[in-house]
KEGU-413475 format. One record per residue (C-alpha): x, y, z. Coordinates in pm, whole numbers. Layout:
<rs>
[r [X,Y,Z]]
...
</rs>
This chain:
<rs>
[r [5940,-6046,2366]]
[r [5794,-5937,2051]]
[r [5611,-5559,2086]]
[r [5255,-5520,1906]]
[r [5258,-5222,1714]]
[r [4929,-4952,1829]]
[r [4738,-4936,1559]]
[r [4677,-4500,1490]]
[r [4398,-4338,1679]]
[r [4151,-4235,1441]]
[r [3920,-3852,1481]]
[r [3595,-3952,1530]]
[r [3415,-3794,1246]]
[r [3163,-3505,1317]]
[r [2845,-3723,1232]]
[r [2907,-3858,1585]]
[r [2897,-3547,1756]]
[r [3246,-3347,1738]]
[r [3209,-3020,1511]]
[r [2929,-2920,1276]]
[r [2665,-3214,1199]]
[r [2476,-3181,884]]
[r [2098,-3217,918]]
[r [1971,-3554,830]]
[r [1655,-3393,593]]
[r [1600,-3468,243]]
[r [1627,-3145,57]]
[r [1333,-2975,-98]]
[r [1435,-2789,-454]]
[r [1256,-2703,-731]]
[r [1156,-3045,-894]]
[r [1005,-3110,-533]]
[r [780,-2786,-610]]
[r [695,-2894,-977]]
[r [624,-3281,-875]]
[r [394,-3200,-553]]
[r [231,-2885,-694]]
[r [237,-2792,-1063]]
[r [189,-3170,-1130]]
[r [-90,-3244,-868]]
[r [-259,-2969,-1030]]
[r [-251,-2738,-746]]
[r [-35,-2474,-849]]
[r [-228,-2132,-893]]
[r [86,-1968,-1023]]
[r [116,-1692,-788]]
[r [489,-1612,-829]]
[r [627,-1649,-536]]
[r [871,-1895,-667]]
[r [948,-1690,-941]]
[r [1018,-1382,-706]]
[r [1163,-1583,-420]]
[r [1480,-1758,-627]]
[r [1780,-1598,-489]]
[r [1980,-1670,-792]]
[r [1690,-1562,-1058]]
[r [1675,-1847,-1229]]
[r [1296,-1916,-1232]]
[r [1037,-1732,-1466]]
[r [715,-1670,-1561]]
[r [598,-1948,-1869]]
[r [341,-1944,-2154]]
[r [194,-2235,-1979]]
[r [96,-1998,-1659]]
[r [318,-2239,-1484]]
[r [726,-2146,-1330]]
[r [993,-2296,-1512]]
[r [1324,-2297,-1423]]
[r [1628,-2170,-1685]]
[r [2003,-2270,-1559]]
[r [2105,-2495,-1260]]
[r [1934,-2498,-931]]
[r [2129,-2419,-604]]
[r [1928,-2664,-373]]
[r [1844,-2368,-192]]
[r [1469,-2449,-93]]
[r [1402,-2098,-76]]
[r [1169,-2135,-402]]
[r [994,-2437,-218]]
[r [933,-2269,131]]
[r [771,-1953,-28]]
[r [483,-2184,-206]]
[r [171,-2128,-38]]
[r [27,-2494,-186]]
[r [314,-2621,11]]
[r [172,-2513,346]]
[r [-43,-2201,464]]
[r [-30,-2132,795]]
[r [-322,-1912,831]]
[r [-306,-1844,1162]]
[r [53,-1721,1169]]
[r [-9,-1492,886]]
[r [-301,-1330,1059]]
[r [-97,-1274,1350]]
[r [168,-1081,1118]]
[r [-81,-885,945]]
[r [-344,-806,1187]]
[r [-104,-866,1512]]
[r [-403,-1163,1603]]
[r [-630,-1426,1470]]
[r [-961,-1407,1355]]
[r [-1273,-1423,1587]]
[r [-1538,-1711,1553]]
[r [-1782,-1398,1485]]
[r [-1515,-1355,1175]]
[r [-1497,-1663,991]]
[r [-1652,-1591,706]]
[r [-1522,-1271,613]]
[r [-1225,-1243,762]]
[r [-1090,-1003,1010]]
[r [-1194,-681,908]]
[r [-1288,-285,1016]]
[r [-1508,-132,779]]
[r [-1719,-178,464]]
[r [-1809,41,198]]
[r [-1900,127,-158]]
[r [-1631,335,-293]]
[r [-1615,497,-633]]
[r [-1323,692,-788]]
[r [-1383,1086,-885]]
[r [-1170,1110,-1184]]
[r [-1330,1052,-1551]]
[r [-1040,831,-1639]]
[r [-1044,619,-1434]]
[r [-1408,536,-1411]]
[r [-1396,462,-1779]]
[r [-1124,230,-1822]]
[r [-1155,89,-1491]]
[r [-1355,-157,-1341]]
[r [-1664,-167,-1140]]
[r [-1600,230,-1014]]
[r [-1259,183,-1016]]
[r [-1181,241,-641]]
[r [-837,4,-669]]
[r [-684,241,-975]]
[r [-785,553,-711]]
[r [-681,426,-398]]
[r [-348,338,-565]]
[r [-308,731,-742]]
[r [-391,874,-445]]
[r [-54,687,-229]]
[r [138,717,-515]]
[r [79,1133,-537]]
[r [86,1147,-207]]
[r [392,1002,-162]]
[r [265,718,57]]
[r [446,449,-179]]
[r [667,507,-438]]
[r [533,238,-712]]
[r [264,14,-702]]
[r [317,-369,-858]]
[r [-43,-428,-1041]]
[r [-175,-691,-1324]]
[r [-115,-540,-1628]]
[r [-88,-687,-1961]]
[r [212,-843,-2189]]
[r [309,-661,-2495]]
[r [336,-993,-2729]]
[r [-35,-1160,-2634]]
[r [-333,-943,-2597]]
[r [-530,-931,-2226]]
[r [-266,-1219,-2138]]
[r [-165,-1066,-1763]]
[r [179,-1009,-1624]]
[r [303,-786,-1351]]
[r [365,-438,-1409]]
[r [519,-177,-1212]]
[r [314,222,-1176]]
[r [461,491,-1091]]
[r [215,729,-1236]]
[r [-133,765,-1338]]
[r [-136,700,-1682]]
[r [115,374,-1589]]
[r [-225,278,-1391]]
[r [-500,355,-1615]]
[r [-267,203,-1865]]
[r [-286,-150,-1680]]
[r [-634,-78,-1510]]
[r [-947,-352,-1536]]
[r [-994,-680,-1444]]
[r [-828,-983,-1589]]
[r [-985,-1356,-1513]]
[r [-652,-1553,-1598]]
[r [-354,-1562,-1387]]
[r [-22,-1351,-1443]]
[r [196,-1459,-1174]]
[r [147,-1149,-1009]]
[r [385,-1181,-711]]
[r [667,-1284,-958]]
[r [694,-934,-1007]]
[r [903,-870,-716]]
[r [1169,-1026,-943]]
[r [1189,-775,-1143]]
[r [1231,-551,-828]]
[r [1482,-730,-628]]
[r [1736,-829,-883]]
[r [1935,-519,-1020]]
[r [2045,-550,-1343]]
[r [1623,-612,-1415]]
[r [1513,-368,-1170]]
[r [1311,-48,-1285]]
[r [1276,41,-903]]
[r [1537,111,-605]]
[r [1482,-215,-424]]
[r [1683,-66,-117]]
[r [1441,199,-56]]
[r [1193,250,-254]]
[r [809,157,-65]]
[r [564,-47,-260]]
[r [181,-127,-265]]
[r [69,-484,-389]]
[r [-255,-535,-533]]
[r [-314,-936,-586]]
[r [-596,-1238,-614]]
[r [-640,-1391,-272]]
[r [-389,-1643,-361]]
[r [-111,-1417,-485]]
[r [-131,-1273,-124]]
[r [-126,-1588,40]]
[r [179,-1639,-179]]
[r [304,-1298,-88]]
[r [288,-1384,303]]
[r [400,-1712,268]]
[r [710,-1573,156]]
[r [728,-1351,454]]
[r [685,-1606,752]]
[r [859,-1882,706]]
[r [1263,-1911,782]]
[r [1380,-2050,470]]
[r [1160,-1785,253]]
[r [1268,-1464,110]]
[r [1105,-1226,397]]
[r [1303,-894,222]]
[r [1099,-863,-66]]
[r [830,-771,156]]
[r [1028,-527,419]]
[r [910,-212,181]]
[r [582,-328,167]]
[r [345,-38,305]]
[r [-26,-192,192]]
[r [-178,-423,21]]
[r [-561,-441,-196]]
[r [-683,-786,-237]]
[r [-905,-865,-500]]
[r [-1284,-1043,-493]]
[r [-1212,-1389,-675]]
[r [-1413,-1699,-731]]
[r [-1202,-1870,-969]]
[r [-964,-1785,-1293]]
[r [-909,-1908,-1603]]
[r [-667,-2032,-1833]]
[r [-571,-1767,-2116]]
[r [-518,-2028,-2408]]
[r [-861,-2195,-2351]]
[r [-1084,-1864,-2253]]
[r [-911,-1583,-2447]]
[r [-761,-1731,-2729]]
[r [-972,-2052,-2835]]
[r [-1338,-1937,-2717]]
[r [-1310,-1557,-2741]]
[r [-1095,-1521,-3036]]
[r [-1151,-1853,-3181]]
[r [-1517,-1983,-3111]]
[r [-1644,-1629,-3125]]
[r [-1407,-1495,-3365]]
[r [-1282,-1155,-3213]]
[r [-965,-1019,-3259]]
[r [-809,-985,-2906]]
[r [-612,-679,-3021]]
[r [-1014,-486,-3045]]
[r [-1105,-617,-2708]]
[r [-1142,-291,-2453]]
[r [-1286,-474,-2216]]
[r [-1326,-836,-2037]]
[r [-1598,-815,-1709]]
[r [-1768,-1181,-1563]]
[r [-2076,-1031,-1356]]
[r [-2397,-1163,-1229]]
[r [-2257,-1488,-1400]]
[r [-2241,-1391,-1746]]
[r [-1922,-1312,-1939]]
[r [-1931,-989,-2105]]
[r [-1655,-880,-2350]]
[r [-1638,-513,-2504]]
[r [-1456,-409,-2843]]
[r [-1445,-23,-2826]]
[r [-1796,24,-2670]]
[r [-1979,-237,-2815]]
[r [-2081,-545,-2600]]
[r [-1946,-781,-2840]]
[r [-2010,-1108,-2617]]
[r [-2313,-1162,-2333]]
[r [-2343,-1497,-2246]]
[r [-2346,-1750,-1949]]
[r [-2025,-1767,-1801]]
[r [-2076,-2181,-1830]]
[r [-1975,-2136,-2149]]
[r [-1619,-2117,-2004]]
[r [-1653,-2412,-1766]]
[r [-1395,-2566,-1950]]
[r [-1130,-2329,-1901]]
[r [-1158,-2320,-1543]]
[r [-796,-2327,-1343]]
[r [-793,-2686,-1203]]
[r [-627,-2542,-864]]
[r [-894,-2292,-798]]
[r [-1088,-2600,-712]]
[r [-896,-2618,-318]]
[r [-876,-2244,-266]]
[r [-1130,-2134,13]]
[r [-1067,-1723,6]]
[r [-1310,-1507,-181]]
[r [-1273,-1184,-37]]
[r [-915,-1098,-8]]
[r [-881,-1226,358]]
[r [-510,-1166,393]]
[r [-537,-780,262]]
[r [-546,-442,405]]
[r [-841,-354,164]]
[r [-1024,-583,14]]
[r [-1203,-472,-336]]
[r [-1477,-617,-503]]
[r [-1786,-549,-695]]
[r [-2026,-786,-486]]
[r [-2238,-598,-289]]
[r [-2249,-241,-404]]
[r [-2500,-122,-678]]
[r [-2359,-101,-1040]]
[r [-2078,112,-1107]]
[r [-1949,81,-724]]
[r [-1705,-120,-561]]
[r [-1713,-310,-294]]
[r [-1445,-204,-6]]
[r [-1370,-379,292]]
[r [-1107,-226,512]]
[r [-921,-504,711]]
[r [-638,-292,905]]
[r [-583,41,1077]]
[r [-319,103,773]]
[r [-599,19,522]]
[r [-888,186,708]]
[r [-681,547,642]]
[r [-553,514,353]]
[r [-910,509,267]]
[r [-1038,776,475]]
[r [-757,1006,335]]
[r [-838,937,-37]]
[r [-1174,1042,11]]
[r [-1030,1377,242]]
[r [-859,1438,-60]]
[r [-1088,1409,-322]]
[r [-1022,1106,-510]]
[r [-1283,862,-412]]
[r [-1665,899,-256]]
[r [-1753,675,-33]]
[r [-2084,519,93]]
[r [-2116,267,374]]
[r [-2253,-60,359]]
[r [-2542,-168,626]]
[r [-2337,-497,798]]
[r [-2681,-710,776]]
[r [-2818,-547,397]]
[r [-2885,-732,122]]
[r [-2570,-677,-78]]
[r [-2340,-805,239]]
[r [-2539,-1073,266]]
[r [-2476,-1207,-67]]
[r [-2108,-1156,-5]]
[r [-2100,-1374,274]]
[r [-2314,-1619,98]]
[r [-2030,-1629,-164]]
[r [-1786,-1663,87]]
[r [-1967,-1944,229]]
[r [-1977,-2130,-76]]
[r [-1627,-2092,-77]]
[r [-1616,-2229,176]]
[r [-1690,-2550,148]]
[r [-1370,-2636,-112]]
[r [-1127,-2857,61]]
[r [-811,-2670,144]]
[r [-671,-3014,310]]
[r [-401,-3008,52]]
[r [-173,-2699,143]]
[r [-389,-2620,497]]
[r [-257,-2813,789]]
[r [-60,-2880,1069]]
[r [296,-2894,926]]
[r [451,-2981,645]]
[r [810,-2785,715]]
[r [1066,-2885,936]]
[r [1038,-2564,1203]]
[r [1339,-2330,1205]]
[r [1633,-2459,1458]]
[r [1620,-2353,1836]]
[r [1992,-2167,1927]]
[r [2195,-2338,2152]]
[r [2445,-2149,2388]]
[r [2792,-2335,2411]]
[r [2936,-2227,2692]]
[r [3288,-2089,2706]]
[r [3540,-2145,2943]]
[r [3743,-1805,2991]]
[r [4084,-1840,3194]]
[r [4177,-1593,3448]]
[r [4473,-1461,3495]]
</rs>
């Protein structure tokens, strides 16, 4: 009787359920991030990318766009910190303000207080903008010991009024960088420079910050900090942030350097000055108005992406700062959290702002929520929905069988 050899039992592999199984999602790396954002023309270079890579390997570009130097690590950290990926509103408020916004607060946001604030101090009123309440509020945390730096928009050393992020520790580090810029800087990219050490000009580990940002550098900011795959530690020292009034920006090759400098023929390097108010763009060289024209003369260099954002006021701040609504040479203040509301209060108790507040149903609030409104009406379809993220993985107990002796 011939015997018929067994043929070898084979393992099951762990795709059918013995061991780890891998996860069957397509990955999403930085090409997804530069294909379905910087391409689609929805990228308003906030940074968070930039800040976010864990293996620093994105930067800040000419082009006001990330690029990426050396090999990715498929990761996805870079592509779950992008705010034009997905916003979840809701989930932010809830981490900021601990709940949602009202119906009764949909224009404005959720908010405590509002004001017209202007700093006390000479130098700052000069160089800064509008009364310079952000350059006060900042001074007074940072000599109080509140925070320990502050990451602001300052300006590059190799372009003049072409923005970049800048770390203050002192007051002449923020009248230094003080003013309004109109194009982007990658603001939040600046916690780069924080969190990687041989860059670092701070103690990452301890040191507390303030953030001052554009509405959508703070929804890049908190989009970082909610979901699972982000980079939630760059924000763990984080004791306030100012948001900033914005309508749009504009691109620094087509407003600064081919109209102002070009078309108009000023030498950026004499510019002391850059303000856009009661639409007309106003440029100073020493104290000379050099430029005072319709802002439509810039139309052209308006950032494509600013086109689907819906914030004007600064919705995701502790203080919101502005120049709408207060009379000339004030700034608008709206105080959006407990935190925000006394760090206000204690930098006028201590002498470094004045403060005036605003009537709710004047004029000038008014015509910030009119503003707002128009706002508005953008479609924010393209980064605000339902889901575009696989949600982070529910824990499952295994039990374990533990024989007694």
């Amino acid at each position: 009787m011939t015997q018929v050899a067994t043929p070898p039992q084979t393992l099951k592999p762990s795709a059918e359920g013995e061991g780890w199984k891998a996860r069957p999602i397509k990955l999403k790396i930085f090409g997804n991030l530069i294909s379905e954002v910087v391409h689609k023309g929805i990228c308003m270079y906030c940074g968070a990318c930039i800040a976010s890579c864990p293996i620093d390997i994105l930067f800040h570009s000419e082009s006001e766009e990330p690029i990426m130097r050396g090999t990715c690590a498929a990761c996805q950290v870079c592509y779950y910190s992008c705010p034009r990926i997905e916003l979840p509103v809701a989930e932010v408020e809830r981490r900021v303000f601990g709940r949602e916004r009202t119906p009764e607060e949909t224009i404005l946001g959720i908010h405590i207080g509002s004001y017209s604030v202007r700093a006390k101090d000479p130098d700052i009123q000069k160089r800064a903008q509008d009364g310079g309440a952000v350059s006060a509020l900042m001074l007074y945390a940072l000599e109080n010991k509140i925070i320990d730096y502050a990451l602001v928009s300052g300006f590059t050393s190799q372009q003049p009024w072409k923005p970049g992020p800048r770390v203050a520790r002192t007051k002449q580090e923020l009248v230094d960088n003080a003013g309004s810029q109109y194009t982007p800087g990658g603001q939040v990219g600046g916690l780069a420079e924080i969190a990687v050490p041989n860059r670092s000009v701070v103690n990452f580990q301890e040191d507390r910050m303030a953030l001052v940002g554009l509405p959508c550098e703070l929804q890049g900011f908190w989009r970082m900090n909610t979901h699972w795959i982000a980079a939630p530690k760059l924000g763990r020292n984080l004791v306030f942030t100012i948001g900033l009034f914005c309508s749009k920006v504009f691109d620094y090759q087509k407003m600064m350097v081919d109209y102002v400098q070009g078309a108009r023929g000023i030498d950026l390097k004499t510019v002391t000055k850059v303000n856009i108010k009661k639409n007309r763009l106003l440029i100073y060289t020493g104290d000379r108005l050099a430029i005072d024209e319709p802002v439509e003369v810039i139309a052209h260099a308006a950032r494509e992406e600013c086109n689907i954002c819906v914030d004007y006021s600064a919705e995701l701040a502790d203080i919101a700062v502005g120049a709408i609504g207060s009379a000339s040479g004030w700034s608008t203040v709206l105080t959006r959290t407990p935190r925000g509301e006394d760090i206000l209060d204690g930098a006028v108790e201590a002498g470094y702002v004045e403060k005036k507040e605003l009537d709710p149903l004047g004029k000038g609030m008014k015509f910030l929520e009119t503003l707002c409104e128009r706002k508005r009406l953008r479609d924010p379809s393209a980064y605000i929905r339902h889901s575009s993220a696989y949600p982070r993985p529910d824990p499952k107990l295994v039990p374990i069988e533990v024989p007694l002796k």
